[in-house]
C-alpha positions in Angstrom: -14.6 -26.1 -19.6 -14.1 -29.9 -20.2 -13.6 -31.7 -17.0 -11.2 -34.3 -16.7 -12.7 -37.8 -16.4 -10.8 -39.3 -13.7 -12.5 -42.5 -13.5 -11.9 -43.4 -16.7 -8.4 -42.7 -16.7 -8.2 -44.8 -14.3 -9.5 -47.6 -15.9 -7.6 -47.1 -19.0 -4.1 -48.3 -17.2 -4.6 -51.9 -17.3 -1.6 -54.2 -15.7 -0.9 -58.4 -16.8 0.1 -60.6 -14.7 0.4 -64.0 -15.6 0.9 -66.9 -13.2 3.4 -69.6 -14.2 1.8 -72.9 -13.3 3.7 -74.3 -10.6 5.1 -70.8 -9.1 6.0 -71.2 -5.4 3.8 -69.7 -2.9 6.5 -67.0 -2.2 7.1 -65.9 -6.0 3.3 -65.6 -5.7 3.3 -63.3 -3.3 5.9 -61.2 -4.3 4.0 -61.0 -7.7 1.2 -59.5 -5.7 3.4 -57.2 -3.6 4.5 -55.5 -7.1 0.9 -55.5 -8.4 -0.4 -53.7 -5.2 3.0 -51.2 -5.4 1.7 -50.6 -8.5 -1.5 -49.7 -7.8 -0.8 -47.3 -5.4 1.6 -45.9 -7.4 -1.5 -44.9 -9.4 -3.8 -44.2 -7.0 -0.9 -41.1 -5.8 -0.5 -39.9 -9.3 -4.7 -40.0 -9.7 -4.9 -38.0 -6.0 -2.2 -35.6 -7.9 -3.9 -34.8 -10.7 -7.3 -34.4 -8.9 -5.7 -31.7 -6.8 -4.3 -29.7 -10.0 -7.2 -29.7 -11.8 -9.4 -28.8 -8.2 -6.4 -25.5 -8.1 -7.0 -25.0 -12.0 -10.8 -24.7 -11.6 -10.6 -22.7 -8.5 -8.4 -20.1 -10.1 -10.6 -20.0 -13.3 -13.5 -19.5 -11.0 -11.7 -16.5 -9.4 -10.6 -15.1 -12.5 -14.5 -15.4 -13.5 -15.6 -13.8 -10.2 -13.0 -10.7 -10.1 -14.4 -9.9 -14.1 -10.4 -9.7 -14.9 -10.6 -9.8 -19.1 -9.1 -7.9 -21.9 -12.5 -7.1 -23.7 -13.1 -9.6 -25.6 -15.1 -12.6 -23.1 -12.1 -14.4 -22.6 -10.7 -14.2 -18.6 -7.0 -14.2 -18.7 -5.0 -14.4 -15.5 -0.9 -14.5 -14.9 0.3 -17.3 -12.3 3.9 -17.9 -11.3 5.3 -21.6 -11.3 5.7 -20.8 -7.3 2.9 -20.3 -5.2 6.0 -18.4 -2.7 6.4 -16.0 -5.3 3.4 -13.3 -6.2 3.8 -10.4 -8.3 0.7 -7.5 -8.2 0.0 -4.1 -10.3 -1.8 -1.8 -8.8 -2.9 1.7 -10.1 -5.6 4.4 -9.9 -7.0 7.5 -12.2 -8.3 10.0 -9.3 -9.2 13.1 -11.1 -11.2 15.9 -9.3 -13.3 19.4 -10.1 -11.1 22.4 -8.0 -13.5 25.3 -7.2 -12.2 28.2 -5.6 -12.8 31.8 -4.8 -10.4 34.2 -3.7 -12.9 37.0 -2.9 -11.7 38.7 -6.3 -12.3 35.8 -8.3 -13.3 32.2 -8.3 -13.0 29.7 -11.3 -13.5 26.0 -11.5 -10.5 23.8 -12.3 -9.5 20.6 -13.8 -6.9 18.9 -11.7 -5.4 15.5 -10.5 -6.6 14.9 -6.7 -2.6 15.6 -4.8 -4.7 14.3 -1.7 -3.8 10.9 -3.8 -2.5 11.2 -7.0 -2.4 9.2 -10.1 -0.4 6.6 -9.8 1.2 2.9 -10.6 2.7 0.5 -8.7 4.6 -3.2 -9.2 4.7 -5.1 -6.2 6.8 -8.4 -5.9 7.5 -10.6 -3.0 9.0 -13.9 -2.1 8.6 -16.0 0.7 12.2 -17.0 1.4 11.2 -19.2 4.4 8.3 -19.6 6.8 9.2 -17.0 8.5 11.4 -14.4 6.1 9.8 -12.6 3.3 11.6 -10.8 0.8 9.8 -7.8 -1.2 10.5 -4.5 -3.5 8.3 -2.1 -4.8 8.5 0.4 -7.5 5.4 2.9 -7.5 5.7 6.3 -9.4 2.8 8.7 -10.2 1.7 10.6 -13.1 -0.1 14.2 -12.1 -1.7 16.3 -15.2 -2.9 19.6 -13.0 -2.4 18.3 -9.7 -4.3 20.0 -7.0 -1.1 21.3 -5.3 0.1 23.7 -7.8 -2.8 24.7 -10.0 -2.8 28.6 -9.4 -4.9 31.6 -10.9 -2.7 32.8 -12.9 -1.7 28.9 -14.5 -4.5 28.1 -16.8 -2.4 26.9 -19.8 -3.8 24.5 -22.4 -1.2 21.4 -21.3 -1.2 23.2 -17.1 1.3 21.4 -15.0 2.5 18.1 -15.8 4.8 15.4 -13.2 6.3 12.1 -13.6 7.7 11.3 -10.1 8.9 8.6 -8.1 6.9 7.7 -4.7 8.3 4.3 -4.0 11.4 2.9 -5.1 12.3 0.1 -2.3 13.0 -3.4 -1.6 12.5 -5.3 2.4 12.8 -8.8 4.4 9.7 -9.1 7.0 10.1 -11.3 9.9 7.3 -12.1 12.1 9.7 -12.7 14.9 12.2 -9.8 14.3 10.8 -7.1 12.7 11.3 -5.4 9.0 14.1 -3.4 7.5 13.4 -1.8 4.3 15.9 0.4 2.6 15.5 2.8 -0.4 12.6 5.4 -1.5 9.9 5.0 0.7 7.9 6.4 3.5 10.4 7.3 6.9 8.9 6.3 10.3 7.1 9.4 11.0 5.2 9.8 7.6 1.4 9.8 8.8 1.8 10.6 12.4 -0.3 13.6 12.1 -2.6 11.6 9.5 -4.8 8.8 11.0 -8.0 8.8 9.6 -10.8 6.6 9.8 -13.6 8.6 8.7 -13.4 6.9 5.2 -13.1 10.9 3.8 -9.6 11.4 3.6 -9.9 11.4 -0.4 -11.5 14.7 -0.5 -10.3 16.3 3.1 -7.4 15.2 5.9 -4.8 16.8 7.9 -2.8 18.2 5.0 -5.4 20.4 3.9 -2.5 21.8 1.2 -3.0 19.5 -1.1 -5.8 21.0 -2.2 -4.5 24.0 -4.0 -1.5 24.7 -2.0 0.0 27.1 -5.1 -3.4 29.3 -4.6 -2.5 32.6 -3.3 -4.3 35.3 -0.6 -5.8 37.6 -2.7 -5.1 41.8 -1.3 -8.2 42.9 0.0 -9.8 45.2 -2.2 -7.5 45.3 -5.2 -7.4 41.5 -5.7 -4.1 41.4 -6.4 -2.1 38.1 -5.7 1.5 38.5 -6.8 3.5 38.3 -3.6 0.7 37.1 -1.1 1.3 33.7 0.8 -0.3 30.8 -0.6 -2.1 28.5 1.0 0.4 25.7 1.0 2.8 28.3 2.9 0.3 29.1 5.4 -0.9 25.2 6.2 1.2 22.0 7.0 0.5 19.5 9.2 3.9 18.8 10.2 4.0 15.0 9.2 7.2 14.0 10.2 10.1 13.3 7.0 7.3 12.2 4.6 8.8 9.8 1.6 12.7 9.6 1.2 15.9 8.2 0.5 16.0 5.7 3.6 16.8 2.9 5.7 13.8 1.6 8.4 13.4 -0.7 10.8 9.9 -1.8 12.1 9.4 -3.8 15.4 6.7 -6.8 15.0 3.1 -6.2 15.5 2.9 -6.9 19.5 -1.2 -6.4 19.8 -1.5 -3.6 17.8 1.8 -1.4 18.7 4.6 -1.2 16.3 7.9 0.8 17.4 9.3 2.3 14.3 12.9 4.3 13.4 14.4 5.5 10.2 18.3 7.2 8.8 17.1 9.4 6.1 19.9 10.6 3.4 21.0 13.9 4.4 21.5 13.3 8.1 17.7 13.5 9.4 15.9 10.5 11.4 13.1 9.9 13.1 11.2 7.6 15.6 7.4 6.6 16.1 5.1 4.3 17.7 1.6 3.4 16.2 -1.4 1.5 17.3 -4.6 0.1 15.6 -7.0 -2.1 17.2 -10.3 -3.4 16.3 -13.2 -3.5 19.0 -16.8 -5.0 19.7 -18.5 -1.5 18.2 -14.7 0.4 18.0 -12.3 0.7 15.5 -8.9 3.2 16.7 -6.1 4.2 14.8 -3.1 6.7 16.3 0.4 7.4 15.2 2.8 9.4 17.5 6.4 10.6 16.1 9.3 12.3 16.7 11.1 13.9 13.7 14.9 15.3 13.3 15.2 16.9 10.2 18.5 19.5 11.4 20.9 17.6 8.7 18.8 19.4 5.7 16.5 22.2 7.7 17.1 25.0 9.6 13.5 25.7 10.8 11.6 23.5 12.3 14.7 21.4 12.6 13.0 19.3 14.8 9.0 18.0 14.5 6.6 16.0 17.6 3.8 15.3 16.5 0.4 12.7 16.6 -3.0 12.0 15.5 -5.7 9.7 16.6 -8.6 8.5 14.7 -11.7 6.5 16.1 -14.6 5.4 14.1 -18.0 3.5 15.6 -19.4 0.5 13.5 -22.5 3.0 13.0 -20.1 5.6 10.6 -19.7 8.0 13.7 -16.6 9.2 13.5 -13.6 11.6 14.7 -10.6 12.3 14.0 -7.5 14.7 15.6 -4.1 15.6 15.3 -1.2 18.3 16.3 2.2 19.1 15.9 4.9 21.4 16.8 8.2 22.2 14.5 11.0 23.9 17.0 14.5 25.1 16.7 16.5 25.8 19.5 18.5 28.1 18.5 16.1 30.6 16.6 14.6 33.2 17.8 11.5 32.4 15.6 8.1 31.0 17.6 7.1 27.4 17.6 5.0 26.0 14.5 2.2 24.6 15.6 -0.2 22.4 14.0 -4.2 21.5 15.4 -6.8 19.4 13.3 -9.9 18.3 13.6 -12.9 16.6 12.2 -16.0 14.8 13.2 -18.6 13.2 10.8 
């Protein structure tokens, strides 16, 4: 890339000034007034331009660092007019190998990881003022075989296919009063049973489901599956009202806590308090929640729940988390929920 010669840009604006003979002391001076206006004028404009073209190499620089390019050697990059504006695309491929073994029969399938899916996302924001920023988000996924209803008896050239929304929301962040976000989205209680520091919640967490949830108990003996429970209805972790239709409010980051509520369409809501903090050898991460889900559920209508997750600098990690789903006015038991792992 060509730098800009400054200096001889500089030199290229040349100014006249020609002296009548006899000029009075104070036109004189008011000739050299202009001239040094002038000057500075140009010595502005030369700062100017030395700062855009220090921001141009910088962001060529990162463009070169990041290896962003279409294939063919040449970096390309897309930059808005206003540095308060950013727009991002995210995405991810995560496909996975599904072994399992039912005592009757075991078979290796091809599947998209459900722990999390295939997926893209657009994420815009503005910064409206120095303390307001507006946002909205629009993130759907795209499963071919996902892990969570793969079965024995599906093993179909195409297997199960799903376009579906995960994020469909917009939000104004205040560092002094909080955020409220309204749409598609995760409630207040989504993750309360699933902190996880361990850096393995790709392949295992508390929603140990989403691995083949549509698998079914095989009958002992005849291996015969039609009927049994799967193992998606004998496991879940109880997390709260998961993604919805909703409206949230989140308190501001007051070391470490946030306080967080949600209305959910349908009449459900929920509460929850999380913290995270960062020590000398310690990193912790915890969620705790309360979920009312008695507008759309009749069992458990109502979830409390929490998980805690703590990780030393060295990789030693562990990680737990319960639940219980209650209704009042069943006569069914309590669902309860344990987890744990240490690695």
């Amino acid at each position: 890339m060509n730098k800009l010669n400054l200096s001889s840009f500089a030199a290229a604006t040349i100014f006249s000034v020609t002296i009548a003979g006899g000029a009075s002391a104070q036109s004189e001076a008011d000739r050299i007034k202009a001239l040094e206006s002038m000057i500075q004028k140009q010595q502005t404009q030369i700062e100017a331009q030395q700062k855009t073209l220090s921001d141009m190499q910088a962001a060529l620089k990162s463009v070169q660092e990041t290896g962003t390019g279409d294939g063919t050697g040449r970096n390309r990059v897309v930059l808005s007019r206003d540095d308060k504006v950013k727009l991002s695309i995210e995405g991810q491929v995560n496909r996975a190998l599904l072994f399992y073994d039912d005592g009757n029969k075991s078979a290796v399938r091809h599947v998209d990881n459900d722990a999390s899916s295939t997926r893209l996302a657009f994420k815009g924001s503005a910064q409206a003022t120095d303390d307001l920023k507006l946002g909205a988000t629009i993130e759907v996924q795209f499963e071919s075989n996902s892990s969570a209803t793969v079965n024995q008896a599906d093993n179909t050239a195409v297997g199960t296919n799903s376009f579906t929304e995960r994020k469909l929301e917009i939000y104004a962040a205040s560092k002094r009063l909080g955020t409220v976000t309204i749409g598609q989205g995760s409630s207040a209680s989504d993750g309360m049973t699933e902190s996880d520091l361990s850096g393995t919640d790709l392949v295992g967490y508390s929603a140990v489901a989403n691995s083949g949830a549509a698998l079914s108990f095989a009958t002992s003996g005849t291996g015969a599956i039609a009927g049994n429970p799967t193992v998606g209805g004998v496991f879940d972790n109880l997390d709260g009202l998961s993604r919805d239709d909703r409206l949230r409010y989140d308190t501001p980051n007051f070391k470490g806590i946030v306080l967080s509520t949600s209305s959910v369409d349908g009449g459900e809501w929920d509460i929850a308090a999380s913290y995270s903090a960062a020590y000398d050898s310690l990193k912790v991460n915890s969620k705790i929640g309360y979920a009312n889900q008695s507008g759309t559920r009749t069992f458990p209508e109502t979830i409390l729940g929490g998980s805690l997750s703590v990780a030393h600098n060295g990789g030693l990690n562990l990680t737990l988390a319960t639940a219980r789903g209650d209704d009042s006015d069943s006569t069914r038991d309590e669902q309860d929920f344990w987890y744990g792992k240490v690695g």
